[in-house]
Structure formats: structure tokens, C-alpha cells
N, C-alpha and C positions, 0 to 999 in steps of 0.2 A: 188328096185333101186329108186332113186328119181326121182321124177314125176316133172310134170308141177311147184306145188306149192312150193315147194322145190329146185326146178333149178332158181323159181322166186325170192325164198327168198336168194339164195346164191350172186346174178345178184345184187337184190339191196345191198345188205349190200358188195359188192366186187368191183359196180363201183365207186361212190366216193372217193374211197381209191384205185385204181389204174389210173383215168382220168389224162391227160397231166402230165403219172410221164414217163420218158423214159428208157428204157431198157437199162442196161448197160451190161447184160452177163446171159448168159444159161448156165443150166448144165442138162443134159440127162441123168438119171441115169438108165433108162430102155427103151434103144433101138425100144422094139417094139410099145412101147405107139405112134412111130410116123406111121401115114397111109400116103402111097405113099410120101415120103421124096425125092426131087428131090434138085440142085442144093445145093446152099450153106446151105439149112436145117434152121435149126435155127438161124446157125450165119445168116443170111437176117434179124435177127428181131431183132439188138445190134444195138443199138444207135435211134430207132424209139423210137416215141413218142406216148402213147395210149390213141388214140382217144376216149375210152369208153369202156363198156361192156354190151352185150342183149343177150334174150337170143331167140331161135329158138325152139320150141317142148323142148325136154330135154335136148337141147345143149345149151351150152354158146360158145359165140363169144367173143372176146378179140379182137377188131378195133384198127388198126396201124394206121398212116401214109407211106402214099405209095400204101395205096389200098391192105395192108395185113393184114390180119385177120387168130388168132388163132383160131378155132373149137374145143372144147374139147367135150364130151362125157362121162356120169360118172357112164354107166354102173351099174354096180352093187353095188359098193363099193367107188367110186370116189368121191373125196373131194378137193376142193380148201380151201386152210388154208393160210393166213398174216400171219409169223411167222417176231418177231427179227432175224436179223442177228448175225449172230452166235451163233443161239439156236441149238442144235445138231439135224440133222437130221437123221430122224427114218427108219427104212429099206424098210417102204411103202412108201417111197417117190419115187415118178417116175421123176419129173420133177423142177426144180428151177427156175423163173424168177428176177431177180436180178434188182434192180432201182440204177439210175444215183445217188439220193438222199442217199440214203443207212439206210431211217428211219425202213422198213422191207424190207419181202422178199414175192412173192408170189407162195406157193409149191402146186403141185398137187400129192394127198396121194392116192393110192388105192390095197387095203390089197388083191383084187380079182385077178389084172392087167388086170380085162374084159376093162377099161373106153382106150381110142383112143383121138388123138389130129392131128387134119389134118391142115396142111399150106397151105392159101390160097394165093394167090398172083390173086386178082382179084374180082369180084362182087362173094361173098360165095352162094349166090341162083344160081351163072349160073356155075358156077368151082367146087362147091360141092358138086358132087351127092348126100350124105348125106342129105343135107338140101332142093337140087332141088324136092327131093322124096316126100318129108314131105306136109299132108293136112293142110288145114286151119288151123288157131290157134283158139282154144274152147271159147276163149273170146272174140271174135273177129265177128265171122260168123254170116251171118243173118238168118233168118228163111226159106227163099230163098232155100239158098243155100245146109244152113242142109237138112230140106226136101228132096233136091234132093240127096245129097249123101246117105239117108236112102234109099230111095226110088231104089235106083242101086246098093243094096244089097242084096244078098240069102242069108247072114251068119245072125246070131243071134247078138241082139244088146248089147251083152255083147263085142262078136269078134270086131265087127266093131268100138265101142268105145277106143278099144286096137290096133286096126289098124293104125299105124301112118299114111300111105298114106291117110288114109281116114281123122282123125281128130290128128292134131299132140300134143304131150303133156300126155294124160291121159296111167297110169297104173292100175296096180291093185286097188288100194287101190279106188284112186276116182272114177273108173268104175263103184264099190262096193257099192260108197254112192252116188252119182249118180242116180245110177236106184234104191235105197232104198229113196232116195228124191222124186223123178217123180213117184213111187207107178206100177213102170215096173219090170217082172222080165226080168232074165238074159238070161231067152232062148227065148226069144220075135222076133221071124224073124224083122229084122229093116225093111223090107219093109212093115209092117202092121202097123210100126209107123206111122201114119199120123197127119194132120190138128191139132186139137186140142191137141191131146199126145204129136206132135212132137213140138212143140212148148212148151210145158210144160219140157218134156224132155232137151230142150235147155234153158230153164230159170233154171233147176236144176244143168244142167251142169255149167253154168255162178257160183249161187247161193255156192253151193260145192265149185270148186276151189276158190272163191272171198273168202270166208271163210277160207281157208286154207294157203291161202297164207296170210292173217291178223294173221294167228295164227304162221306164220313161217314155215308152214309143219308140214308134221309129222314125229316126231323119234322114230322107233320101235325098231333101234339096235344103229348104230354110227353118222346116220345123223346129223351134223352142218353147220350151213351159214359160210361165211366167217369171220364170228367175233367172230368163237365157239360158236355159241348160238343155241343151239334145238329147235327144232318145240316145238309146242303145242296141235295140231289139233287131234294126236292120242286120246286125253280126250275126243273128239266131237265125236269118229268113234259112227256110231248107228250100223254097220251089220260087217266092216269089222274087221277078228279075232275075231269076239264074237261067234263062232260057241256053239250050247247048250244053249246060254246065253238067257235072256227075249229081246221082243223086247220092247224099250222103249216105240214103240206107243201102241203096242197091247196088250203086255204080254207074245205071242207064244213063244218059243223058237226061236233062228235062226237057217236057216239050211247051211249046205257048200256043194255043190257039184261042179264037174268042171265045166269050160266051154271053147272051144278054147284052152283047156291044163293046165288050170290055176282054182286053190281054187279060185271059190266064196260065197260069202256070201250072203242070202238073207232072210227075212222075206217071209214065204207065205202066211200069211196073208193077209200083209200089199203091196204085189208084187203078185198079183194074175197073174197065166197063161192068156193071153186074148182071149177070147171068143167071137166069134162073126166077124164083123167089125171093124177094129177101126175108131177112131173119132177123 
């Protein structure tokens, strides 16, 4: 699904090209794309003017006027795509947003229908359980704080890194490069991350997604920003999907096994078990 750097890169190339255009009409082509749908539903959001777009962990917001914000979700397969008006829509379109201006259109595609769009009508951190749930954001947090949220963990810091209440934003993918950056493996109890690791750990974490999101993401099957354009970052992965492959630092092969449910990838070399204390 798209992670952190990929929900980044859709956010910028989608709000400049939706700020103060107002909404002249919705079209709901699959019903259950909306979560708890109350009152007038979408028609509330015809004739508002959009104050912008950010994004949340793996959400995007769409800011109205009037203190209403769309929340979308993209899931597995979710995509926000600026089409022309009157380009034919394709049968993975879930949702239409129409502008007063009528230069395009902005549609939400998703081939899986796992992605959700919930209506806010109010502050979306306090009305949104989805968003109230969510930890700090990975670029964001200080040494502080990480610290502490490792530290009030018994899962492995592969789990924890994948735990949105814990840290919001990361998936697979950057989990993967992540702890192949910081020289951790994947089944490292987070609470033995400390002082010097954990601090490295979070300069890798910044370092990674900083990186990825320069590169637009990464596309390994349909992923595009909003202006059809692919990542890049897939050509940087060092561990993740290179299972068998060398590793670029050392030479070893990588290895995959799971963790938390989920294929990872790691060098063991380069991501030794930790022994001892940590530091």
C-alpha cells in the first residue's frame, strides 16, 4: 500500500492543483467508500471552497471551508488521479470531485475498494477516530519522545515501527530500509533500543523516508502522484524484495523471513542480532 513517502508525494503534486478551486458536484460511484455517512453526505461539500490538502500518517485530508474535511485512506490500491472532464471513467473509480472552474476533475480509483473516505465536519484530530489513533509523525518526533515510545514496547522493533499508534506513516517497504540503514535487525525487542542506537535509529528513519519522498516513492506495481508520475526510490531499495540478492554493503545474500505477519528483508550481516546491552 502507500506509505508515508508516497501519500507525501501525492499531497504535494494534488494540493496546488486543488487550493481555493470550489466544488461544484459529487458523484459516489461506490457507496461503501464512505465511513459513517451521516446527514446530507457529500452534497455538504457542493459549493465549498478548498482550503488545501495534508497529509496525516497514510491519510490525506482535503480542508473545506466550514470546518469540513475529506479523509481519504488508500489502502491498498488507492489512488487520487486530476483527470480532464469528460475523459471516460474507468470502472475503478470510486468517487468524482467536480470544480466550479471545470479545468479537470479530481477522482479517486481503487482496483482493491480496501481505501475509505470519511466526512469530517469539525477538528479531524478530535471527530476522527482514525486520525485521533495515530502516533507521532516519523519526521517530526524528537529523540525524547522516540526513546520513550521504544522503551514501552515488548514487541520487536520491526512490529513497532509498523504500529501506527506507535509511529504514524511507515509500511513495509521503509520499515525494511530503515532498520537496513541504522545496522538493526528486525527482531530486536524495541525496548533494548537505547541512548545511542535509538537515536541513530531515528536519524535513519528521518534519513530513509527524506529520501524517498525526493524520489516520489516508490512504484512496485500502480503507484502514481497525482500528476501520474511514479516514484523512483524502488532503484535505491538495498534489502526490501531483494530476497537471495547480494547485499550492496557486504556482499552476503539477503535473507526474508517474517515478522508481525509480514515478509521482511534484512542483511545479517550488516543487521546483526544484538548481544549484550545496548548503547
Amino acid at each position: 500500500m502507500p506509505e508515508l513517502p508516497e501519500v507525501e508525494a501525492i499531497v504535494r503534486s494534488l494540493e496546488p492543483r486543488i487550493r481555493g478551486r470550489t466544488i461544484a458536484a459529487t458523484e459516489l460511484l461506490f457507496p461503501p467508500l464512505l465511513r459513517r455517512a451521516q446527514g446530507d453526505g457529500l452534497n455538504a461539500f457542493r459549493g465549498l471552497r478548498v482550503l488545501g490538502a495534508r497529509r496525516r500518517g497514510k491519510m490525506i485530508l482535503v480542508e473545506c471551508e466550514g470546518g469540513r474535511t475529506l479523509v481519504f485512506h488508500l489502502k491498498m490500491t488507492g489512488r487520487m488521479d486530476l483527470c480532464e472532464c469528460g475523459e471516460p471513467v474507468d470502472k475503478h473509480t470510486r468517487l468524482v470531485l467536480r470544480f466550479r472552474d471545470g479545468a479537470d476533475e479530481l477522482r479517486f480509483h481503487d482496483v482493491r475498494k480496501f481505501g475509505f473516505c470519511i466526512l469530517v465536519d469539525g477538528d479531524p484530530a478530535v471527530c476522527c477516530g482514525e486520525l485521533a489513533g495515530l502516533g507521532p509523525e516519523p519526521l517530526e518526533i524528537g529523540l525524547e519522545e522516540f526513546a520513550a515510545i521504544l522503551a514501552g514496547r515488548k514487541g520487536r522493533i520491526k512490529a513497532v515501527l509498523l504500529d501506527q499508534a506507535a509511529i504514524a506513516g511507515i509500511g513495509n517497504i521503509y520499515a525494511d530500509e530503515i532498520l537496513f540503514d541504522a545496522g538493526i535487525h528486525p527482531e530486536t525487542p524495541a525496548a533494548r533500543i537505547k541512548n545511542k542506537k535509538a537515536d541513530r535509529l531515528r536519524q535513519s528513519m528521518r534519513h530513509i523516508l527524506d529520501l524517498a519522498i525526493a524520489a516520489n516513492g516508490s512504484t512496485l506495481r500502480d503507484y502514481r502522484d497525482a500528476g501520474g508520475c511514479p516514484g523512483g526510490f524502488q532503484s535505491y531499495h538495498k534489502v526490501y524484495g531483494r530476497e537471495g540478492e547480494p547485499c550492496a554493503v557486504c556482499g552476503r545474500p539477503i535473507r526474508r523471513i517474517r515478522v508481525a505477519g509480514r515478509s521482511t528483508h534484512y542483511c545479517p550481516h550488516c543487521q546483526p542480532r544484538l548481544r549484550g546491552r545496548a548503547s
